[in-house]
C-alpha positions as CSV (number, residue, x, y, z in Angstrom):
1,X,-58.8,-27.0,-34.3
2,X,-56.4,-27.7,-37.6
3,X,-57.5,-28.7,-40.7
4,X,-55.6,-29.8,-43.2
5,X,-57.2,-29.9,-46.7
6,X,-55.7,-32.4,-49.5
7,X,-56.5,-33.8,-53.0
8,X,-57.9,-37.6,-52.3
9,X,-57.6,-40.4,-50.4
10,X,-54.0,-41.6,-51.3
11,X,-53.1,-37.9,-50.1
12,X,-55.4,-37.9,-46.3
13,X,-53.5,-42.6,-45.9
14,X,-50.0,-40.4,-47.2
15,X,-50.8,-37.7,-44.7
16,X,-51.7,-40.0,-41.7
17,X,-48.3,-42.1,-42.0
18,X,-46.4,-38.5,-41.7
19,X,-47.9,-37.4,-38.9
20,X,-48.0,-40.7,-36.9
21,X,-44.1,-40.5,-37.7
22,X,-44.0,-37.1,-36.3
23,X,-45.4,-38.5,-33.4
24,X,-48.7,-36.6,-33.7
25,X,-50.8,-39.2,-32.0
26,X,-54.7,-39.9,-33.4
27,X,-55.4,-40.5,-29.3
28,X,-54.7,-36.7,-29.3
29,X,-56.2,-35.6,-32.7
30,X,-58.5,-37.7,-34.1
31,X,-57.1,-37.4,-37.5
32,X,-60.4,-37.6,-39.7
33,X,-61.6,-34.6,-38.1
34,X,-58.5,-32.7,-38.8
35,X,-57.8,-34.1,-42.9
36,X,-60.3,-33.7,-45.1
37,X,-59.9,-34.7,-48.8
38,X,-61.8,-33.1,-52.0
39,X,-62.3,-34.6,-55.3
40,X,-59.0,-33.6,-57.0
41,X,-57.2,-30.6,-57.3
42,X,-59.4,-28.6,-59.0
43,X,-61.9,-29.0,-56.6
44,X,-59.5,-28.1,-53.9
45,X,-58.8,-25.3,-55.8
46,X,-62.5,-24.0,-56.0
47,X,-63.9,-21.7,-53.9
48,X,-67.9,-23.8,-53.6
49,X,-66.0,-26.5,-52.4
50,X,-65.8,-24.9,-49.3
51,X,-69.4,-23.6,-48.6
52,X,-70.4,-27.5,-49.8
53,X,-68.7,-29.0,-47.5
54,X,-69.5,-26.8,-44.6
55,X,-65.7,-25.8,-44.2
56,X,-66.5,-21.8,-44.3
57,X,-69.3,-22.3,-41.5
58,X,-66.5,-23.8,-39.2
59,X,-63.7,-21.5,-40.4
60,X,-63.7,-18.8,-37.4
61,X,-65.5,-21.1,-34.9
62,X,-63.9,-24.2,-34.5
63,X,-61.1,-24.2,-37.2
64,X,-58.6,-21.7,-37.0
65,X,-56.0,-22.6,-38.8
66,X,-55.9,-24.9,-42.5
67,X,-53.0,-26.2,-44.8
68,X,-53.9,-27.4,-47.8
69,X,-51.6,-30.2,-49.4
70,X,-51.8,-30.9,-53.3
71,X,-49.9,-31.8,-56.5
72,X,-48.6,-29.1,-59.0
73,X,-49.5,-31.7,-61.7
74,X,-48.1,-32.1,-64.8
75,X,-48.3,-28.4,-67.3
76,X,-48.6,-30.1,-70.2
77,X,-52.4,-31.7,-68.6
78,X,-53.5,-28.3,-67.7
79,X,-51.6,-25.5,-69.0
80,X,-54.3,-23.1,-67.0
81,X,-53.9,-24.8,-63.3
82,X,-51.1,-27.2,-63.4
83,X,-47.5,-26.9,-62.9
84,X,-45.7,-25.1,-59.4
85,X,-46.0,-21.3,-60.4
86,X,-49.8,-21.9,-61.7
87,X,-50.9,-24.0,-59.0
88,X,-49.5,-21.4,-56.2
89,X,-51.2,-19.0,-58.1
90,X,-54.2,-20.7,-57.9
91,X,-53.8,-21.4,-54.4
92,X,-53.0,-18.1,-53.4
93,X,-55.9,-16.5,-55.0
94,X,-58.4,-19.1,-53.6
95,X,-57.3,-18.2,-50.4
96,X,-57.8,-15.1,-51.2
97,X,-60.5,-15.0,-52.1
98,X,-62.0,-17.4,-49.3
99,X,-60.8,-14.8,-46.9
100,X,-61.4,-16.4,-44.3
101,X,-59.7,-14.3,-41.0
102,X,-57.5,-17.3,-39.5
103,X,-53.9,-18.7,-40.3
104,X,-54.1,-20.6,-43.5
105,X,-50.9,-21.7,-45.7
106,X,-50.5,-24.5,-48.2
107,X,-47.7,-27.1,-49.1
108,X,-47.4,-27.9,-53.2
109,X,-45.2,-31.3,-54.0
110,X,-43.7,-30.5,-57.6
111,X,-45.4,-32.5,-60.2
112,X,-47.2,-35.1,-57.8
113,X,-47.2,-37.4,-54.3
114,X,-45.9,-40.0,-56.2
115,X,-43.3,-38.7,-57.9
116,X,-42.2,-36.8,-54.6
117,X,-42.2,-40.5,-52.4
118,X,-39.5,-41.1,-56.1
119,X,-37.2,-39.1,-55.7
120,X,-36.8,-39.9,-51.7
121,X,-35.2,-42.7,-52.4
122,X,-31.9,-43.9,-53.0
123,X,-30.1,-43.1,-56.0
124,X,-29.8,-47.0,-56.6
125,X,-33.8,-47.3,-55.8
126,X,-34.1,-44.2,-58.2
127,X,-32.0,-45.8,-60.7
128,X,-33.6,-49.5,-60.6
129,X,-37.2,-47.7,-60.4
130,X,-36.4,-46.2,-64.1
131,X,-35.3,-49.4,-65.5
132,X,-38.4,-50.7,-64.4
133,X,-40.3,-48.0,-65.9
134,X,-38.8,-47.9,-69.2
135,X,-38.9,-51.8,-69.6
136,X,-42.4,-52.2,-69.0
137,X,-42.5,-48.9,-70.6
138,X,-44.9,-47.6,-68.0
139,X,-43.9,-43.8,-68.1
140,X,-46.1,-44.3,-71.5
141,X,-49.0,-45.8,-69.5
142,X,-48.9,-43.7,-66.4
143,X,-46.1,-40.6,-66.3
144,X,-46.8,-39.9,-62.5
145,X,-45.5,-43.2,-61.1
146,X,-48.7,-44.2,-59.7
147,X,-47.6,-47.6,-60.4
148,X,-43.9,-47.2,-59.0
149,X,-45.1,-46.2,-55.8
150,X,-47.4,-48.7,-55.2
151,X,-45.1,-51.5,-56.2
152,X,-42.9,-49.9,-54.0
153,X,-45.4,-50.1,-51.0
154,X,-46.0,-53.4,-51.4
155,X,-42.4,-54.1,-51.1
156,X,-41.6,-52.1,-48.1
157,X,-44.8,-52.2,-46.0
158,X,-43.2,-51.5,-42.7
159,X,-41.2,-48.0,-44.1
160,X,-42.5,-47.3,-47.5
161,X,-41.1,-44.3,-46.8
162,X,-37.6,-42.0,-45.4
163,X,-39.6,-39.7,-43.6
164,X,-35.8,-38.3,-42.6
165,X,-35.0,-37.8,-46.3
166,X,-34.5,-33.9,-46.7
167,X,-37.4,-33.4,-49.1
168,X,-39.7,-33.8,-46.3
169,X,-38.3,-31.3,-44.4
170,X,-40.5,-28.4,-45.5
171,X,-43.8,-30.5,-45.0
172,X,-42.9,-32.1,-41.8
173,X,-42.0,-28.3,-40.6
174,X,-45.6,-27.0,-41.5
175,X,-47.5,-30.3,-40.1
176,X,-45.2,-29.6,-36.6
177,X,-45.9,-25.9,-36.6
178,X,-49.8,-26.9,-37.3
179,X,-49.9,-29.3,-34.5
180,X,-48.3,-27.3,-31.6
């Protein structure tokens, strides 16, 4: 069995809609066995988390293989864990450490989910998505476009999302490769 191991619960819903997309079908995996979400990234990033929630004692047994899905976060919140070099150093020693003897890799989005889902869309979307911000001045509120995305979401519930847009190339590879 897979696991894949992400920050929350906007991350496991976020996760969910890729795979269904990929045509990965919960019939087949029942996905709430395979995603399991921590409390944040630096939980994620700790190595207790695992021995709480029982993920070492399956590691070897019936896992044998995890990806683990975060945000880089913003440097300027955490000069020690956040930003993409710090946080795939942080990854990379947890896993490390962990040391666990299966296949285990991770996927990083630069800054955060939301600002990822962002830049996905159209330049005009883009560019009518920064108006927005600036006139509500909600960068000032809430720099990782939380708010955006959700508005956005509630626009577009049937494709909140390009799924074919070239940034989700890497991820879409690593969730395909997982589930074969």
């Amino acid at each position: 069995m897979v696991r894949i191991v992400c920050e929350g619960l906007d991350d496991e819903l976020f996760i969910k809609q890729l795979l269904r997309h990929l045509k990965i079908k919960e019939k087949d995996y029942d996905f709430n066995q395979h995603i399991q979400s921590t409390k944040g990234k630096s939980y994620l990033l700790k190595k207790g988390t695992y021995e709480e929630n029982k993920l070492n004692d399956e590691v070897g047994k019936t896992v044998n293989e995890v990806l683990f899905i975060f945000d880089a976060d913003f440097i300027e919140d955490d000069k020690q864990s956040n930003g993409l070099e710090k946080s795939k150093e942080r990854i990379e020693q947890l896993i490390k450490d962990l040391n666990w003897d299966i296949d285990t890799d991770y996927y990083i989005f630069d800054k955060n989910l939301d600002d990822f889902i962002v830049k996905t869309l159209s330049k005009e979307q883009q560019n009518c998505f920064k108006e927005f911000d600036e006139c509500l001045n909600i960068q000032g509120k809430n720099k990782n476009k939380k708010i955006s995305t959700c508005i956005y979401k509630k626009l577009y519930p049937q494709a909140p999302y390009d799924f074919l847009h070239e940034n989700f190339k890497p991820l879409t590879e690593k969730l395909t490769n997982l589930f074969q």
